[in-house]
N, CA, C and O atoms as CSV, one atom per row, in Angstrom:
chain,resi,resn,atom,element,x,y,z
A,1,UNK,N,N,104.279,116.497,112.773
A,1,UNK,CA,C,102.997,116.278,113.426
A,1,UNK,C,C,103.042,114.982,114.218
A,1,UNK,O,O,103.456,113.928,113.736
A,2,UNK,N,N,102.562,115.129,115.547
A,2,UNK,CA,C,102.218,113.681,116.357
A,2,UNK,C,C,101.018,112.706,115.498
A,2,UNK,O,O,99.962,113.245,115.166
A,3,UNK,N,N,101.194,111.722,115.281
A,3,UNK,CA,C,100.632,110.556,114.967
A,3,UNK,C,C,100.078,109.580,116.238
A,3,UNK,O,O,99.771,108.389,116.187
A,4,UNK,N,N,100.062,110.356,117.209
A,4,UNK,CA,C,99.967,109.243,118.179
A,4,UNK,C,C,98.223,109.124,118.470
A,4,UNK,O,O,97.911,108.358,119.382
A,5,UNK,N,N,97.442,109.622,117.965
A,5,UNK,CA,C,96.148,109.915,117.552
A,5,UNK,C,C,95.892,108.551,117.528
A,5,UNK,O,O,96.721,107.893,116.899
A,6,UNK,N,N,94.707,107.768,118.186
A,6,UNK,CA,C,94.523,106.777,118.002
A,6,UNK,C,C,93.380,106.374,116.579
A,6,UNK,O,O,92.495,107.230,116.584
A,7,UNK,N,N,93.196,105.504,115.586
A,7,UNK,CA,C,92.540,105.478,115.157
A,7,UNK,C,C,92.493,103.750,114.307
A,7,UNK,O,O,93.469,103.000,114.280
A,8,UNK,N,N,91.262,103.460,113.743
A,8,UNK,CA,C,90.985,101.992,113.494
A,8,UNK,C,C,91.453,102.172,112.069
A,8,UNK,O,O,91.377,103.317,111.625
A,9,UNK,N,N,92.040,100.990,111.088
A,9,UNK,CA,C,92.370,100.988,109.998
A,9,UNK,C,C,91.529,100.199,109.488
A,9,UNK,O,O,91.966,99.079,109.751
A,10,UNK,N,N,90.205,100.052,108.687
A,10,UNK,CA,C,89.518,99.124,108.532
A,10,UNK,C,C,89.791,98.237,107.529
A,10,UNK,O,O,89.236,97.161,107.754
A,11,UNK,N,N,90.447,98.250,106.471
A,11,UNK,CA,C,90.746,97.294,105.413
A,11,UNK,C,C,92.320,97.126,105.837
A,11,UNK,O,O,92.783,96.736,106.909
A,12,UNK,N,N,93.045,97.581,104.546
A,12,UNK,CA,C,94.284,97.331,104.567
A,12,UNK,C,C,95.299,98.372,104.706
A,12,UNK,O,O,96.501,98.330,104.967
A,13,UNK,N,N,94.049,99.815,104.330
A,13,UNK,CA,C,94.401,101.073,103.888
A,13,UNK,C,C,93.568,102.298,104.515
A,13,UNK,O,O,92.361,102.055,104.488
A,14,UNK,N,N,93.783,103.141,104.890
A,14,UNK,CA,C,92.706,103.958,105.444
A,14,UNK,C,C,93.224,105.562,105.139
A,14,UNK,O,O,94.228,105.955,105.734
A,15,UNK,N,N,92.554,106.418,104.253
A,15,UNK,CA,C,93.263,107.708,104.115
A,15,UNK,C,C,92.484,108.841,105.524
A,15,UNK,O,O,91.401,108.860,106.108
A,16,UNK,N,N,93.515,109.503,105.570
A,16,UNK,CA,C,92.943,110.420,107.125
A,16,UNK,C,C,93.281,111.764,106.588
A,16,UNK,O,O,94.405,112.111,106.224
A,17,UNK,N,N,92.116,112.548,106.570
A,17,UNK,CA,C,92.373,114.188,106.344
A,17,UNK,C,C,92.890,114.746,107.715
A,17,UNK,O,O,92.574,114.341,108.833
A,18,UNK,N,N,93.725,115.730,107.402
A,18,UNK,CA,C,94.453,116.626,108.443
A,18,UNK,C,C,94.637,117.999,107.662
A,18,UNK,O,O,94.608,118.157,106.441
A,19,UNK,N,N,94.859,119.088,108.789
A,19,UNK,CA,C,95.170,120.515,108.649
A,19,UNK,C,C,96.441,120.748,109.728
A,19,UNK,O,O,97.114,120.041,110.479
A,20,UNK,N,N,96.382,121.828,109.441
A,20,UNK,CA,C,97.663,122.458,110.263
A,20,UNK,C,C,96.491,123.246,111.656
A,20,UNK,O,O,95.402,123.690,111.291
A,21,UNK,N,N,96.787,123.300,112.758
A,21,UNK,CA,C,95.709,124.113,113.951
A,21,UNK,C,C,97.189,124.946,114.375
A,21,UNK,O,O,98.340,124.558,114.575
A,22,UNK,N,N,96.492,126.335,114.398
A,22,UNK,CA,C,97.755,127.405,115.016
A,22,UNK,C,C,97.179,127.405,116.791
A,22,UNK,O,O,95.959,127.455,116.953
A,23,UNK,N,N,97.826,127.366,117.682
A,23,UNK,CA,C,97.503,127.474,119.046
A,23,UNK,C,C,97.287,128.666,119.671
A,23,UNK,O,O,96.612,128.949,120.662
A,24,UNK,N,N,98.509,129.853,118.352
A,24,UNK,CA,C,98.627,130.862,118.462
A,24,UNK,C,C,97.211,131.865,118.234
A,24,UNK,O,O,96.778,132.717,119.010
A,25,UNK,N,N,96.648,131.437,116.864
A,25,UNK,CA,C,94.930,131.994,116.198
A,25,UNK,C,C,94.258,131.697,116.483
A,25,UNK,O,O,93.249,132.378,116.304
A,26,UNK,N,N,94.090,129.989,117.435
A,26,UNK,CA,C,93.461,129.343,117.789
A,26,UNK,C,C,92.363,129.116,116.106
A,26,UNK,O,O,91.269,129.632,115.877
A,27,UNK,N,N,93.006,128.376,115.391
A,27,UNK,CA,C,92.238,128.028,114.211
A,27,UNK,C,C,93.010,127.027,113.159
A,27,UNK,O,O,94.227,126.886,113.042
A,28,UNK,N,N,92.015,126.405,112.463
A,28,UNK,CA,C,93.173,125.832,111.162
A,28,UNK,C,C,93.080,126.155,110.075
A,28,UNK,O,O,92.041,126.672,109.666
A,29,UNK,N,N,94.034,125.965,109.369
A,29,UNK,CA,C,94.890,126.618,108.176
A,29,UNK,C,C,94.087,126.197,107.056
A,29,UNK,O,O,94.658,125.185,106.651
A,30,UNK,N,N,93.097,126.408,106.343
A,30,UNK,CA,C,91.936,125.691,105.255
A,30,UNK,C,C,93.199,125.153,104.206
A,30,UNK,O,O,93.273,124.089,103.593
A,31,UNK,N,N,94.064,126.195,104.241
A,31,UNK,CA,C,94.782,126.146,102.937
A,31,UNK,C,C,95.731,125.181,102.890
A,31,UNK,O,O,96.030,124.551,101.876
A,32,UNK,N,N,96.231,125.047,104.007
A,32,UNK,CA,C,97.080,123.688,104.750
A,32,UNK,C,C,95.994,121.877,104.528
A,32,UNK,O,O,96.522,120.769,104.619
A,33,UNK,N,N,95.012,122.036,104.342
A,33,UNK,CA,C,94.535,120.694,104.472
A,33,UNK,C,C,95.086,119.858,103.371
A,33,UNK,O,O,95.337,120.183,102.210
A,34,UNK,N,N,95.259,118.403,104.142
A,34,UNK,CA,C,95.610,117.500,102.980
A,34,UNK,C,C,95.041,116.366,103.744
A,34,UNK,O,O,94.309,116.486,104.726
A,35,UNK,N,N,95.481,115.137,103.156
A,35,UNK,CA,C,95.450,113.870,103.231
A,35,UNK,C,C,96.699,112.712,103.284
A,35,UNK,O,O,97.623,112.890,102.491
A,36,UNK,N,N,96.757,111.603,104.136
A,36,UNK,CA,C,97.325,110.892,104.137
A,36,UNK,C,C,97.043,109.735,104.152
A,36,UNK,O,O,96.234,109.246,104.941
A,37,UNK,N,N,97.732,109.045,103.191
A,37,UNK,CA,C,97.242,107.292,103.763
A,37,UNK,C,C,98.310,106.681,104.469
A,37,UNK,O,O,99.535,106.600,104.385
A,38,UNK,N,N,97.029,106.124,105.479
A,38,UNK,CA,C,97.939,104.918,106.320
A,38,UNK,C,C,97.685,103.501,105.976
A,38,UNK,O,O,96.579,102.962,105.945
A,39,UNK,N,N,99.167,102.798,105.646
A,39,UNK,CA,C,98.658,100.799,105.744
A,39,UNK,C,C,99.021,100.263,106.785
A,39,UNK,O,O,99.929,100.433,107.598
A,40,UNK,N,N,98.091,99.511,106.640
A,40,UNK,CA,C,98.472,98.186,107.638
A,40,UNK,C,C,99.056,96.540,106.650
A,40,UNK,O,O,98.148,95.769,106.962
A,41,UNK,N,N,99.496,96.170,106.226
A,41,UNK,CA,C,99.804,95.429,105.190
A,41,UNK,C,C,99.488,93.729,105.760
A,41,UNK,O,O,99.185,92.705,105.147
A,42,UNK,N,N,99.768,94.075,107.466
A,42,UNK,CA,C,98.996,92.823,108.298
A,42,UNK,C,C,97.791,92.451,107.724
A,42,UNK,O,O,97.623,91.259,107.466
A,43,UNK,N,N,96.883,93.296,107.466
A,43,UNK,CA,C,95.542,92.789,107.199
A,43,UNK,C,C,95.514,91.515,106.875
A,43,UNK,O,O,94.880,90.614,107.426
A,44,UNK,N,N,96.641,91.430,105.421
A,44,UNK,CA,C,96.529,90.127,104.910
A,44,UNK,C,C,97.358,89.074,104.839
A,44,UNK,O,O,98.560,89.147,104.586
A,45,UNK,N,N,96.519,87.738,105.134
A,45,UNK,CA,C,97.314,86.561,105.552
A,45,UNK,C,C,98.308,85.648,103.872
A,45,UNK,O,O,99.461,85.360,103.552
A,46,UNK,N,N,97.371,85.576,103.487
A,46,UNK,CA,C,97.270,85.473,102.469
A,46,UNK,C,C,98.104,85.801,100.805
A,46,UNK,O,O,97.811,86.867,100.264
A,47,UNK,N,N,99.010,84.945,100.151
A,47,UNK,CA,C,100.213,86.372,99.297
A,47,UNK,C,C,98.928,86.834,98.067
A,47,UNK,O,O,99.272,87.687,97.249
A,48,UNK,N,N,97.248,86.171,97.946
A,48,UNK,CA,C,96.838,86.459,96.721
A,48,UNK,C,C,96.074,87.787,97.356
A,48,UNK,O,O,95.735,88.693,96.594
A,49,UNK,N,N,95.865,87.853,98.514
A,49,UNK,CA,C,95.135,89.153,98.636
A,49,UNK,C,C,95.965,90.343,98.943
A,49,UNK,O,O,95.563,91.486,98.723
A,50,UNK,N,N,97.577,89.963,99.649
A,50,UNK,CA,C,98.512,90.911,99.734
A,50,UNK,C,C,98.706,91.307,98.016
A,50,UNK,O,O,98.367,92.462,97.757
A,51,UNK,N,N,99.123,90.623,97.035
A,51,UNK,CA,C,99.173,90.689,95.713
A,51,UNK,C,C,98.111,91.763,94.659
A,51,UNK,O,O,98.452,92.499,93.733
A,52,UNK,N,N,96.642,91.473,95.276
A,52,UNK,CA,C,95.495,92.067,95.268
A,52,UNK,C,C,95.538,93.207,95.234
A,52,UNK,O,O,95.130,94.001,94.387
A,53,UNK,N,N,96.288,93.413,96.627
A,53,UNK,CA,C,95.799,95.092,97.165
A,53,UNK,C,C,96.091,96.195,96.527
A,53,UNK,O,O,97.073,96.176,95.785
A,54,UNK,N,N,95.433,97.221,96.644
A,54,UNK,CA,C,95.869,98.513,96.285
A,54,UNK,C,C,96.780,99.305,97.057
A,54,UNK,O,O,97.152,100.416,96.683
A,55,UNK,N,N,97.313,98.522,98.601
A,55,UNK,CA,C,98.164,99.025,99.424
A,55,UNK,C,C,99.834,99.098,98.562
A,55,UNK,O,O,99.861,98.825,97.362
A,56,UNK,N,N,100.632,99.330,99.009
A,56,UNK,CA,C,101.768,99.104,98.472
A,56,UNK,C,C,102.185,97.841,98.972
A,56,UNK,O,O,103.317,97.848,99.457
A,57,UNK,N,N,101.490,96.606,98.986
A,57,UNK,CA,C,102.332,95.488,100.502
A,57,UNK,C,C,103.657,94.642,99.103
A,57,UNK,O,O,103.833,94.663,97.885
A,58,UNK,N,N,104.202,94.079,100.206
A,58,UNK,CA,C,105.372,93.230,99.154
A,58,UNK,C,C,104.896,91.701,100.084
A,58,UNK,O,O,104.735,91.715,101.304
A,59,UNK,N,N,104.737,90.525,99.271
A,59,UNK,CA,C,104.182,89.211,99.516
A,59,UNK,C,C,105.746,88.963,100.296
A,59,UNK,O,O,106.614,89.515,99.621
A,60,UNK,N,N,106.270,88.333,101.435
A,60,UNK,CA,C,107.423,87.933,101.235
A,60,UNK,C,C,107.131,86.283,101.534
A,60,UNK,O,O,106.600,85.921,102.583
A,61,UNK,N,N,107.508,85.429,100.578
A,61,UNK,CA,C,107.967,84.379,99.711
A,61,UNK,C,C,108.097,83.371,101.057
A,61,UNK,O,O,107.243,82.634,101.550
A,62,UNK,N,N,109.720,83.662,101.527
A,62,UNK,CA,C,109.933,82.595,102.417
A,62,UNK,C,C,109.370,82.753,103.886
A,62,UNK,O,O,109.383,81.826,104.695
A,63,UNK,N,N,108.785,84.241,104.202
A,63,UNK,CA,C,108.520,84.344,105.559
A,63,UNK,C,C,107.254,83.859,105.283
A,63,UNK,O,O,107.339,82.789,105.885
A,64,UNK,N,N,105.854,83.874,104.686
A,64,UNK,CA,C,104.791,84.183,104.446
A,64,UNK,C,C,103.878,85.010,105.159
A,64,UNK,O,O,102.969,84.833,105.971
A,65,UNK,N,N,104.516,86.144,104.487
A,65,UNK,CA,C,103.496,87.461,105.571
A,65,UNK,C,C,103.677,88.859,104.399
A,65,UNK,O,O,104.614,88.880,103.601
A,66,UNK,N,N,102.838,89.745,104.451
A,66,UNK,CA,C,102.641,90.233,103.777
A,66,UNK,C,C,103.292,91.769,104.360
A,66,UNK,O,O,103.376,91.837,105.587
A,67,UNK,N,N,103.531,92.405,103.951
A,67,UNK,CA,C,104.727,93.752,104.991
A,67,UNK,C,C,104.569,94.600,103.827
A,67,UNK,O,O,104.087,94.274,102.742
A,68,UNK,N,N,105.069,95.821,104.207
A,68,UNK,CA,C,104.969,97.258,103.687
A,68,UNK,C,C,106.331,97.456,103.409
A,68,UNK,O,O,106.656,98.639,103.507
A,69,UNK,N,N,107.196,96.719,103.107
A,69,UNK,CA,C,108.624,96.524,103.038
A,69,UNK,C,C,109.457,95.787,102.526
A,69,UNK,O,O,110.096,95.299,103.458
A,70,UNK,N,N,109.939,95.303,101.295
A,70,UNK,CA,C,110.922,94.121,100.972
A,70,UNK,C,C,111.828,94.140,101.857
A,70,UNK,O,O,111.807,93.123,102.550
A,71,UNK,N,N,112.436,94.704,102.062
A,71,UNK,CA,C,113.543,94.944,103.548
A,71,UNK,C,C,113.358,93.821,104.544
A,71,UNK,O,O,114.187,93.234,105.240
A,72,UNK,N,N,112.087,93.681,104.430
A,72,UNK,CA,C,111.469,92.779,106.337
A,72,UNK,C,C,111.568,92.211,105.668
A,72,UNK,O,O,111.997,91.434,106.521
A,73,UNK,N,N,111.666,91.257,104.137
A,73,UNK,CA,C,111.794,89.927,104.086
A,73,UNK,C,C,113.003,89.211,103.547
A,73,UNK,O,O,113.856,89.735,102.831
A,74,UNK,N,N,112.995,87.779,104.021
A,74,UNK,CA,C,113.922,87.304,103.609
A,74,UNK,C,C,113.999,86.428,102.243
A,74,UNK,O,O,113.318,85.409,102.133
A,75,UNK,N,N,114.820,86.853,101.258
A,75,UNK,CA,C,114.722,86.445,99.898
A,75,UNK,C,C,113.899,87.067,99.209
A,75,UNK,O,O,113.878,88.264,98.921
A,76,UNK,N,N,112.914,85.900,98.822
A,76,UNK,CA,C,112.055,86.462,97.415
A,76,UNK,C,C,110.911,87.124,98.041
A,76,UNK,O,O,110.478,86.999,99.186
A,77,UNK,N,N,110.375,88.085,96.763
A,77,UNK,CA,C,109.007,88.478,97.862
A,77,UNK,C,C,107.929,88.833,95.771
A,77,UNK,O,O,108.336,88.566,94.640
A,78,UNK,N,N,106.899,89.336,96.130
A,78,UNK,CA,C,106.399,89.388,95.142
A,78,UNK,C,C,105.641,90.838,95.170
A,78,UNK,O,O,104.860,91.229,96.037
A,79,UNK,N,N,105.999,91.416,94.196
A,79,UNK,CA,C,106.220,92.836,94.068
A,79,UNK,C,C,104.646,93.652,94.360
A,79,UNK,O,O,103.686,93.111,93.812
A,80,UNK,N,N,104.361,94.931,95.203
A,80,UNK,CA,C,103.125,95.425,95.216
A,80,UNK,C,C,102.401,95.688,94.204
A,80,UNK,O,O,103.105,95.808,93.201
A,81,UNK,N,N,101.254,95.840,93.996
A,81,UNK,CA,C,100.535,96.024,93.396
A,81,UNK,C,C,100.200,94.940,91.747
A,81,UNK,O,O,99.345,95.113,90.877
A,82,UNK,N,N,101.242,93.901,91.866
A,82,UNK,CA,C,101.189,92.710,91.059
A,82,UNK,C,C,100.117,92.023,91.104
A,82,UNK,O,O,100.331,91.821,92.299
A,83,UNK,N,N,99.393,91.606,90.968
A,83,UNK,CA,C,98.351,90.364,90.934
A,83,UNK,C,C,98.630,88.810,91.574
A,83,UNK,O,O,99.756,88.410,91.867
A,84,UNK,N,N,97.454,88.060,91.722
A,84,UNK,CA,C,97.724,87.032,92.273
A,84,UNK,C,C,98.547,85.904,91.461
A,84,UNK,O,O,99.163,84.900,91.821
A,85,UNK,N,N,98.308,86.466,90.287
A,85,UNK,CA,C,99.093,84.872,89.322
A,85,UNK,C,C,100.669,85.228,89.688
A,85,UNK,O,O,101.346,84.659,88.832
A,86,UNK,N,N,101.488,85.905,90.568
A,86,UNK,CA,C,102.587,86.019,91.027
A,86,UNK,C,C,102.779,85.252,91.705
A,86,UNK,O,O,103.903,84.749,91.745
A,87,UNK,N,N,101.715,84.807,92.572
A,87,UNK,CA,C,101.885,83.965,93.783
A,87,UNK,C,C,101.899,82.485,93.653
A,87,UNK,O,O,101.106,82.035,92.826
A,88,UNK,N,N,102.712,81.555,94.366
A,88,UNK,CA,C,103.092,80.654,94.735
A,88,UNK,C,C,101.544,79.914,94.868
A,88,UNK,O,O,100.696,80.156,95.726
A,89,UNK,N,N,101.461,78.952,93.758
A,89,UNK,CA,C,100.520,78.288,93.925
A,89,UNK,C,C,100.470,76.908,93.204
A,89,UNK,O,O,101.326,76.719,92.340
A,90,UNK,N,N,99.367,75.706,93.516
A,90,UNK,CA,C,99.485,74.123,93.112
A,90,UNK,C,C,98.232,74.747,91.727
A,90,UNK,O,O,97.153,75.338,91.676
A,91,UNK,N,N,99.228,74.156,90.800
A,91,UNK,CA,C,98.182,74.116,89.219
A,91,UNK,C,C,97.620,72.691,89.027
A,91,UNK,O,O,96.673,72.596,88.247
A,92,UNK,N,N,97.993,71.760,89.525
A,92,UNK,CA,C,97.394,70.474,88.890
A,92,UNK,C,C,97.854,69.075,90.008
A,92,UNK,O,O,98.923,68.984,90.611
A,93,UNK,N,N,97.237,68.543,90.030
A,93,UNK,CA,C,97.790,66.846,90.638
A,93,UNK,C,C,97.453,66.006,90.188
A,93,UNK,O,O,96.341,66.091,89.668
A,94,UNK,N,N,97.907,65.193,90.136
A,94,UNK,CA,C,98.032,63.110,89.439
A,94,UNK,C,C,98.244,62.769,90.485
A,94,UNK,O,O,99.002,63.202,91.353
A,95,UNK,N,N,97.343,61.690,90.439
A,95,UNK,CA,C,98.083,60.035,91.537
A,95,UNK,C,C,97.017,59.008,90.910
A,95,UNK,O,O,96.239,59.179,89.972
A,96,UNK,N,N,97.155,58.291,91.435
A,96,UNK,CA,C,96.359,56.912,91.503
A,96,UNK,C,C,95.897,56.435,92.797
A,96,UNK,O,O,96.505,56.280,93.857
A,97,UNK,N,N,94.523,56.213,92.429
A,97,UNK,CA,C,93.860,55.850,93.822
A,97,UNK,C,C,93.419,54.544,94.048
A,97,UNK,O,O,92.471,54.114,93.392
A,98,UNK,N,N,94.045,53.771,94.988
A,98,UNK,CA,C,93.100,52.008,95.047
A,98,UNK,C,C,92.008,52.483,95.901
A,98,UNK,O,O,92.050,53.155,96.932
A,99,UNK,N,N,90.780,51.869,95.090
A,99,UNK,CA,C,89.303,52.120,95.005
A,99,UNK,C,C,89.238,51.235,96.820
A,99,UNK,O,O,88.599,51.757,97.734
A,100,UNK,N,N,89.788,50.286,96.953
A,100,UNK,CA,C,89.659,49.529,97.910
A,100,UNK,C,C,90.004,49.992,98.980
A,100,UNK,O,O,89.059,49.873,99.760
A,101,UNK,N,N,91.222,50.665,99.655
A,101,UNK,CA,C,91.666,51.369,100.828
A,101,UNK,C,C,91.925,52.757,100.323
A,101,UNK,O,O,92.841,53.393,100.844
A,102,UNK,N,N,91.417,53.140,99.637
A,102,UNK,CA,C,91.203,54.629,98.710
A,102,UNK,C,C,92.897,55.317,99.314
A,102,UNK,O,O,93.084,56.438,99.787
A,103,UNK,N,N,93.806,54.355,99.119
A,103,UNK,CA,C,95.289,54.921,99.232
A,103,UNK,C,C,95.516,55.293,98.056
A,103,UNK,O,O,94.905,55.086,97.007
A,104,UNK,N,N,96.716,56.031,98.360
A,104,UNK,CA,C,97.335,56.992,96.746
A,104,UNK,C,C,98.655,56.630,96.673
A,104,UNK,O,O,99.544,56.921,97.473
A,105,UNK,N,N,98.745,55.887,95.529
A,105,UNK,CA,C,100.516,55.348,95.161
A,105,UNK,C,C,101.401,56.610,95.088
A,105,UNK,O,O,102.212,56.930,95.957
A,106,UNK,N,N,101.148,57.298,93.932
A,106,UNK,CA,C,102.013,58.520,93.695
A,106,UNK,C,C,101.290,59.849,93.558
A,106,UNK,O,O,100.276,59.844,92.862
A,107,UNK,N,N,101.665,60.968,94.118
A,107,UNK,CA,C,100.736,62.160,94.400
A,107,UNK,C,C,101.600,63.136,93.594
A,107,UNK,O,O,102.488,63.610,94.303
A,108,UNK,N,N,101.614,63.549,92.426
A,108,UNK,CA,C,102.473,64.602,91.874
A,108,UNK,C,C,101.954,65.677,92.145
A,108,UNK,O,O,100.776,65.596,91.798
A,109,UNK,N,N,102.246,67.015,92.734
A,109,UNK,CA,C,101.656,68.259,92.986
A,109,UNK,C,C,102.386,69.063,92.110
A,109,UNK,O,O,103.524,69.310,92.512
A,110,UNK,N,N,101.978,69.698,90.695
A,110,UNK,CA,C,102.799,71.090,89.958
A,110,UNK,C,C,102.551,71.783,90.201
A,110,UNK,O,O,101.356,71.731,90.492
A,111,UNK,N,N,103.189,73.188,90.401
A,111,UNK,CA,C,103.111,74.090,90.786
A,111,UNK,C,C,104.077,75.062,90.304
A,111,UNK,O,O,105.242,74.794,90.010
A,112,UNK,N,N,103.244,76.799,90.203
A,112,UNK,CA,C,103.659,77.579,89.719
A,112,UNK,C,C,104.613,78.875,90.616
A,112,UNK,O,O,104.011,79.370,91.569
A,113,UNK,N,N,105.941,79.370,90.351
A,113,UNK,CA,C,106.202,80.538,91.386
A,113,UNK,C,C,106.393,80.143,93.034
A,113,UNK,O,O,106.249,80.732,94.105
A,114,UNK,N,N,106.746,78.984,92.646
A,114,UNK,CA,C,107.503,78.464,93.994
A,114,UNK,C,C,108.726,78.648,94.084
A,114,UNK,O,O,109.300,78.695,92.996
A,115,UNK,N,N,109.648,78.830,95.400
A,115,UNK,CA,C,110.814,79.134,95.148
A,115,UNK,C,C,111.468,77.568,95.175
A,115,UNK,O,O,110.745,76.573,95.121
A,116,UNK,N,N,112.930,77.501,95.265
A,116,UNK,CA,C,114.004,76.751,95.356
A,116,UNK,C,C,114.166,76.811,97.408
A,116,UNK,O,O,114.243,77.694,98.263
A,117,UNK,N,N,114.150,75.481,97.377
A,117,UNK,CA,C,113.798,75.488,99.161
A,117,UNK,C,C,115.446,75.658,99.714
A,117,UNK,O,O,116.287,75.244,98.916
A,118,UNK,N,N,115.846,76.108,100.730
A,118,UNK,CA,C,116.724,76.505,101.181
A,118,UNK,C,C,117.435,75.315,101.759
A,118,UNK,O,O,116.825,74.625,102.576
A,119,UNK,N,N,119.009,74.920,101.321
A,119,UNK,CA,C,119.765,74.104,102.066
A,119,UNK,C,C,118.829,73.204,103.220
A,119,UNK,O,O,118.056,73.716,104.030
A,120,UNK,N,N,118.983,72.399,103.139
A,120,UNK,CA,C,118.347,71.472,104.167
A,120,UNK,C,C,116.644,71.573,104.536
A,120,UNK,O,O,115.832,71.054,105.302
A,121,UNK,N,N,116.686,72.359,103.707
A,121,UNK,CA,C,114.712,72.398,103.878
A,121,UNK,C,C,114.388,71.823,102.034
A,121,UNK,O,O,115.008,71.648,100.985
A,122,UNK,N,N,112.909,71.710,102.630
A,122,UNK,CA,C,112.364,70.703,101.360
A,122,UNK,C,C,110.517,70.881,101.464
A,122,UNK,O,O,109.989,71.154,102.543
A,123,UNK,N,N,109.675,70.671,100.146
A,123,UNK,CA,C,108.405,70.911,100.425
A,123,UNK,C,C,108.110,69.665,100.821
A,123,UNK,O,O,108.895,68.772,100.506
A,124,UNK,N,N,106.817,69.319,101.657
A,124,UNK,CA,C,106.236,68.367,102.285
A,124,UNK,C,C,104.838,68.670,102.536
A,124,UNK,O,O,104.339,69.709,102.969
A,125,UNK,N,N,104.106,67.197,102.066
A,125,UNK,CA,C,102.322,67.114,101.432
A,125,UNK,C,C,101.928,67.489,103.221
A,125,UNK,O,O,102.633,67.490,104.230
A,126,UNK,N,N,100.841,67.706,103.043
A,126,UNK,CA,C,100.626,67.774,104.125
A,126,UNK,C,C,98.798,67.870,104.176
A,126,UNK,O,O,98.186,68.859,103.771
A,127,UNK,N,N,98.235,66.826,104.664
A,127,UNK,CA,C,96.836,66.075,104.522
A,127,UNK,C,C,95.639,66.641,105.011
A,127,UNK,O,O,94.574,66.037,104.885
């Protein structure tokens, strides 16, 4: 069947009923009807709402984009239909603050489900 049917995907997921149409009977097939779902896995920016979804999406890790595919990503990715506590996130921070120029000596950020940064790359705070 052509797919080239234009149509809007409104969430992440959108199921579309179809039949079989004979050109020949000029009619469609009742018995032939089904359903399909289509994703868009773009929807989400995000790895806790890709994580979320009920789509099949895979979080991928080092690209940060959410795809219908471990394939499209590179390295780690975080598996469909998993939840958000999979995802790469800051659990807690310490520092010390002078009350006077409200500067911060040391800023510890922990964090959970982060990967190991790649040869010559490294994480960096960012304000």
């Amino acid at each position: 069947c052509n797919t080239s049917t234009s149509f809007v995907i409104a969430s992440d997921y959108e199921v579309i009923n179809f039949s079989l149409y004979s050109t020949e009977l000029n009619e469609n097939f009742s018995f032939q009807e089904d359903s399909f779902t289509f994703y868009d896995c773009n929807k989400h920016s995000r790895c806790e709402s890709c994580a979320d979804s009920t789509a099949p999406c895979f979080w991928c890790v080092y690209d940060n984009i959410c795809s219908h595919s471990d394939a499209l990503c590179n390295l780690g990715y975080v598996e469909p239909n998993q939840n958000s506590t999979y995802c790469p996130a800051i659990t807690n921070t310490t520092g010390h603050v002078h009350n006077g120029d409200r500067s911060v000596d040391v800023l510890e950020l922990h964090t959970v489900n982060t990967v190991e940064p790649i040869i010559g790359f490294n994480y960096t705070c960012v304000y």
